[in-house]
C-alpha positions in Angstrom: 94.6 110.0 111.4 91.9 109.3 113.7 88.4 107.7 113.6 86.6 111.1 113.7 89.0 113.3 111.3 89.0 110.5 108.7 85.8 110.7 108.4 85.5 114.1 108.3 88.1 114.3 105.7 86.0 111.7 103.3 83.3 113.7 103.6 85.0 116.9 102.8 86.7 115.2 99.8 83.3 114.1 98.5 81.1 117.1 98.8 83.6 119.0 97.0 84.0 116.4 94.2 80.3 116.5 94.2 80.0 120.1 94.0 82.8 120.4 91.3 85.2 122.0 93.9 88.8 120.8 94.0 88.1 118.5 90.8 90.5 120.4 88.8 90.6 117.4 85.9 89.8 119.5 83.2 90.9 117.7 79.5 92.0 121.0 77.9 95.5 122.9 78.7 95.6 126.4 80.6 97.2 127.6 77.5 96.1 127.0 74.1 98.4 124.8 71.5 99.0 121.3 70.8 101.5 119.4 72.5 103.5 117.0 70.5 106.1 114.6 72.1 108.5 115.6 68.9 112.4 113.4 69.0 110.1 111.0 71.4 111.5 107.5 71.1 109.4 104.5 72.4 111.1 101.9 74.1 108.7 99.5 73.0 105.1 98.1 74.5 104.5 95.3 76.8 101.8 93.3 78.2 102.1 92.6 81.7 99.3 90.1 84.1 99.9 91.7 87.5 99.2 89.7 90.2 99.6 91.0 93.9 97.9 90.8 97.0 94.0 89.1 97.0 92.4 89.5 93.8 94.9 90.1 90.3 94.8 93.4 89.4 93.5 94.2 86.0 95.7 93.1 82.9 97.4 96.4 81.5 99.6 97.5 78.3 102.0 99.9 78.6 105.0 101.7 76.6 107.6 104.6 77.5 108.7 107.3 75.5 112.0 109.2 76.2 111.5 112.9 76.1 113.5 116.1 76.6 113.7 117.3 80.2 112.2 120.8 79.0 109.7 118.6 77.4 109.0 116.9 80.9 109.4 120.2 83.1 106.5 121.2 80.2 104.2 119.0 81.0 105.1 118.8 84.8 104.4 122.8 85.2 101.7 123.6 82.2 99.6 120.6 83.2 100.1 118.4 86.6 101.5 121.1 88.9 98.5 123.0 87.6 95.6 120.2 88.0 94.9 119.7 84.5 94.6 116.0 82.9 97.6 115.3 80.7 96.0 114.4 77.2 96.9 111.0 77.3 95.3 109.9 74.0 97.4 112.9 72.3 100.9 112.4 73.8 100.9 108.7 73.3 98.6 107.3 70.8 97.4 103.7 70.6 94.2 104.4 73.3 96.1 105.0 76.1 93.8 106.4 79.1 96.7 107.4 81.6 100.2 108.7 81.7 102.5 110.4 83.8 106.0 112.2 83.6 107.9 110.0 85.3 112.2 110.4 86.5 112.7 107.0 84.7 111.9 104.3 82.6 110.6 101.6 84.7 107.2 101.3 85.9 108.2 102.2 89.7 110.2 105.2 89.1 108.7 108.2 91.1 105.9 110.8 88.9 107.0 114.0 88.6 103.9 116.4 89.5 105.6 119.8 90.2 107.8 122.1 88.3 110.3 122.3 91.1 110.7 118.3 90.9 112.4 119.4 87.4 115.6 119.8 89.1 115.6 116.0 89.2 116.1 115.1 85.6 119.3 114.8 84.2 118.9 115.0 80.6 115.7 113.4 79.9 112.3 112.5 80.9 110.2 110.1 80.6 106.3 110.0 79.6 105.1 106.9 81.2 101.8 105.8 78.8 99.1 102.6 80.3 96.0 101.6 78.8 93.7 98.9 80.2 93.2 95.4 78.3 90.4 94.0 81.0 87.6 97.0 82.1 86.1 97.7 84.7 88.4 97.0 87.9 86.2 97.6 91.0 87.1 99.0 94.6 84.9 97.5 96.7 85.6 95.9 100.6 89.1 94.1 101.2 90.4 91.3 99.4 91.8 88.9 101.4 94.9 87.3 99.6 94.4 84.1 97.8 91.3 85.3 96.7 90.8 83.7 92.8 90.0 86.2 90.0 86.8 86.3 88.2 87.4 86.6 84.1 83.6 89.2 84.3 83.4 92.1 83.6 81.5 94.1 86.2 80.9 97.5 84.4 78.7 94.9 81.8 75.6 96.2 83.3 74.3 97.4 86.6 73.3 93.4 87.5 76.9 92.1 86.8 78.5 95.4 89.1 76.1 94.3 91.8 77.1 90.8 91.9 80.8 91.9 91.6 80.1 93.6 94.7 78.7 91.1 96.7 81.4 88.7 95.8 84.1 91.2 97.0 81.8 92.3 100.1 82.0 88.3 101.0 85.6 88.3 100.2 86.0 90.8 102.8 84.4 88.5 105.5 86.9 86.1 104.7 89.8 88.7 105.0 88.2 90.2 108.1 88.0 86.7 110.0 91.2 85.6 108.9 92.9 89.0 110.4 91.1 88.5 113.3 92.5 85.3 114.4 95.8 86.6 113.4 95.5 89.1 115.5 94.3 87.6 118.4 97.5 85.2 118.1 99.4 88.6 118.0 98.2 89.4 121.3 96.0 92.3 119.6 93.7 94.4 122.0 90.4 93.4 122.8 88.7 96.6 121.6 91.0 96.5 117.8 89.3 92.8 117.9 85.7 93.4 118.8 86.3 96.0 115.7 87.2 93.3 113.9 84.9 91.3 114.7 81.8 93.8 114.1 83.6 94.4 110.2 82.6 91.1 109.5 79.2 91.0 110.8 79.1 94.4 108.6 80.3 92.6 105.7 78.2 89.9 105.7 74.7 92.4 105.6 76.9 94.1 103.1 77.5 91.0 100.7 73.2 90.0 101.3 72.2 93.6 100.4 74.2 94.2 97.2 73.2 90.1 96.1 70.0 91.3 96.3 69.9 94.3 94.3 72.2 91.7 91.5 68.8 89.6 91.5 66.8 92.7 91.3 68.9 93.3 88.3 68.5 89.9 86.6 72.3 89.1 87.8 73.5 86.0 89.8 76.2 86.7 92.3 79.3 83.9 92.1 80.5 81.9 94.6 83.5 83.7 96.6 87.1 81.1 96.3 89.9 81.7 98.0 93.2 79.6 98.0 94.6 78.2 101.1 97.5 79.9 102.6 100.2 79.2 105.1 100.3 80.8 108.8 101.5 84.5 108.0 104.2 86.4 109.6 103.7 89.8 111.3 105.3 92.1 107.9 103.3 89.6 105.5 99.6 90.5 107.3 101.3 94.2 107.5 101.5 94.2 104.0 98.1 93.1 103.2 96.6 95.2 105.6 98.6 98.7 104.4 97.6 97.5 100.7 93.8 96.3 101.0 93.3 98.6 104.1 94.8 102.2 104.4 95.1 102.2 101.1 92.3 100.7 99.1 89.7 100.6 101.7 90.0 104.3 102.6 89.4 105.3 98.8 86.7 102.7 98.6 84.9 104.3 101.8 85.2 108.2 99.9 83.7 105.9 96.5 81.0 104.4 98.7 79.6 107.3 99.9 79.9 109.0 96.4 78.0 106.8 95.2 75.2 107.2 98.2 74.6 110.2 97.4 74.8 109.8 93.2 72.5 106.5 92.9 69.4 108.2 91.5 67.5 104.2 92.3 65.7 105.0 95.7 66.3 101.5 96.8 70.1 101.4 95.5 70.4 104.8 97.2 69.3 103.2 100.7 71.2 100.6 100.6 74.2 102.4 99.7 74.0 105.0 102.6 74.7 101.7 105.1 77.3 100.4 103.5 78.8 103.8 103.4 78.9 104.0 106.8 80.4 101.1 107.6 82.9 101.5 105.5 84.1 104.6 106.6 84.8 102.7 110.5 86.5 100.1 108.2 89.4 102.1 107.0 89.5 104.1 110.3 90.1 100.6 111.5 92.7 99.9 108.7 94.6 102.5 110.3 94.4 101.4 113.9 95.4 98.0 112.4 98.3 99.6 110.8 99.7 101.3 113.5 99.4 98.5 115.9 101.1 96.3 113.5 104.2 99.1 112.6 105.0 98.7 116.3 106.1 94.9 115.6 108.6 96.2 112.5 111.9 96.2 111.9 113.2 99.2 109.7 113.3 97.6 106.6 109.7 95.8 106.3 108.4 99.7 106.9 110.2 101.0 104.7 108.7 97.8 102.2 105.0 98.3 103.9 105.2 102.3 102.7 106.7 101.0 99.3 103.6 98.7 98.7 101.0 100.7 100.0 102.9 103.8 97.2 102.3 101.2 94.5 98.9 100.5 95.9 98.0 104.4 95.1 99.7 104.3 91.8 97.7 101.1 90.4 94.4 102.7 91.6 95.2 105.7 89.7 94.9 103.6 86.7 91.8 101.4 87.7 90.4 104.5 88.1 90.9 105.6 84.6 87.9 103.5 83.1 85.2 105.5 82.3 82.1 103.2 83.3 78.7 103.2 81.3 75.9 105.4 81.9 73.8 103.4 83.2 75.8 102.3 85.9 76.8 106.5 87.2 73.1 106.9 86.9 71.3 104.0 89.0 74.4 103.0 90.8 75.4 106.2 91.4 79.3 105.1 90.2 81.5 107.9 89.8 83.1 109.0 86.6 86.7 108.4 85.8 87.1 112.2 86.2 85.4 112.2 89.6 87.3 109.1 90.7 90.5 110.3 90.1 90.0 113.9 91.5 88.7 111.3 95.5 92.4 110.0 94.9 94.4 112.6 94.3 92.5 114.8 97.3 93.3 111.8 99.3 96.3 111.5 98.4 97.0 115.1 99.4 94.9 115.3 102.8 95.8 111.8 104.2 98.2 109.4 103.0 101.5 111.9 102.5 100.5 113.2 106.0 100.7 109.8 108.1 102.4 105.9 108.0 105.2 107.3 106.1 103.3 106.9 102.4 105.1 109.6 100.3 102.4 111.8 97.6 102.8 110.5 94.1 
């Protein structure tokens, strides 16, 4: 995936989410009836802090049921192969806000999407059901690992999302100079590092524009901690950068520009459009980063890089599942859950299955 045809792809991926084109999330079934997970039997619910690389993802409950396999072929070829929203809130109960059809029980087992991947079941499915227990997760720059979590909630109001973003846009310096260094002890070349070092320049006009729309917005923006950590080795930076980078960054570039050309606040809106930019030329440089970095690999820490950066798409699929307030779509220009989760799964189609070995979900 290069510079230019990421780009381009974002952009495509956008204006038809914008336009309602390829969105596809729609609540109701193609066919009318209710669908009852009859003979379902929970295996029980479970509360889970999930800590992984940079800042700890958001705290999330989480139960199975067992189902038929024509149950699961069901709702694999009546609703996902289809492009419809499973209706969560009916098939499991208890407020969940995502779930999937899933081969097995635990939480990595692969989703099952298509009516052809029915052939996979043995017996039974199983209907994997998450809700969130801390809102408002946000996408927003790359977290460096070590960084410390903040307990606030940044979907609170459009002062608290703006200081959330500033703290992870300074975040991002920190993970942008750090990977630089590393990098230049790699033996990296000198135009991947003058990339580098122009993300954190970016970052840091990034992290002073979005602090001053949280003042505008009566919010003060927090003080950015991050742990020490011990000299990395070439799969641990891998790791980080296939998570934080190709993964996370790429969607947050698509959600960056969404929101640039959603923020209805003329000043918002400006400021947005920069960012937007830059942040597209971040995740092409994630990429470059990536494939630099796969060339000092042995077969078994790719094989772990594509696992993590898999995960990383599955846990954004359920950040993304928090509807945020009003206000915040309308000033801030913040997409809706159903807008959110129709970026990732175009990008998930278009770019990640195609390149770096990252298997569609």
């Amino acid at each position: 995936m290069t510079r230019g045809s990421l780009a381009r792809v974002i952009g495509c991926v956008v204006a038809a989410v914008s336009q309602g084109c390829g969105d596809g999330l729609s609540t109701e079934p193609p066919t009318p009836g209710r669908l009852e997970p009859s003979g379902a039997r929970s295996d029980g619910t479970h509360s889970k802090y999930e800590s992984g690389l940079g800042e700890p993802k958001c705290v999330d409950e989480y139960w199975v049921y067992e189902v038929s396999r024509d149950y699961g072929c069901l709702l694999a070829t009546q609703w996902a192969e289809r492009g419809y929203r499973l209706p969560c809130g009916q098939l499991c109960g208890s407020g969940a806000e995502t779930c999937v059809v899933k081969e097995g029980p635990e939480r990595a087992s692969q989703h099952i999407s298509r009516g052809d991947a029915c052939t996979t079941f043995a017996s039974t499915a199983f209907l994997y059901c998450e809700k969130s227990l801390v809102r408002g997760c946000m996408v927003e720059g790359r977290r460096p690992s070590g960084l410390c979590a903040r307990a606030d909630d940044p979907f609170a109001s459009v002062g608290a999302w703006f200081a959330e973003c500033a703290h992870l846009e300074s975040a991002a310096v920190v993970a942008f100079e750090r990977l630089t260094i590393e990098a230049t002890a790699l033996g990296a070349p000198e135009d991947l590092l003058e990339r580098l070092r122009r993300a954190q320049d970016d970052e840091r006009r990034h992290s002073i524009a979005a602090g001053e729309l949280a003042r505008r917005f009566d919010a003060a923006v927090p003080d950015v901690a991050v742990e020490h950590t011990t000299e990395r080795e070439v799969f641990q930076i891998a790791l980080e950068n296939g998570v934080e980078g190709v993964i996370r960054e790429t969607y947050g570039a698509a959600a960056a520009l969404y929101r640039s050309m959603h923020a209805r606040d003329a000043r918002v809106a400006e400021v947005l459009r920069e960012i937007a930019s830059d942040e597209c030329e971040h995740a092409s440089l994630s990429w470059d980063v990536a494939r630099w970095l796969d060339t000092q690999l042995n077969a078994a820490e790719r094989a772990e890089v594509s696992r993590s950066m898999h995960q990383a798409i599955a846990d954004l699929r359920r950040e993304l599942a928090v509807e945020p307030p009003p206000e915040l779509r309308r000033i801030a220009g913040v997409p809706s859950a159903r807008a959110a989760l129709a970026m990732l799964a175009q990008l998930e189609e278009r770019v990640w299955s195609l390149d770096l070995r990252v298997p569609a979900t």
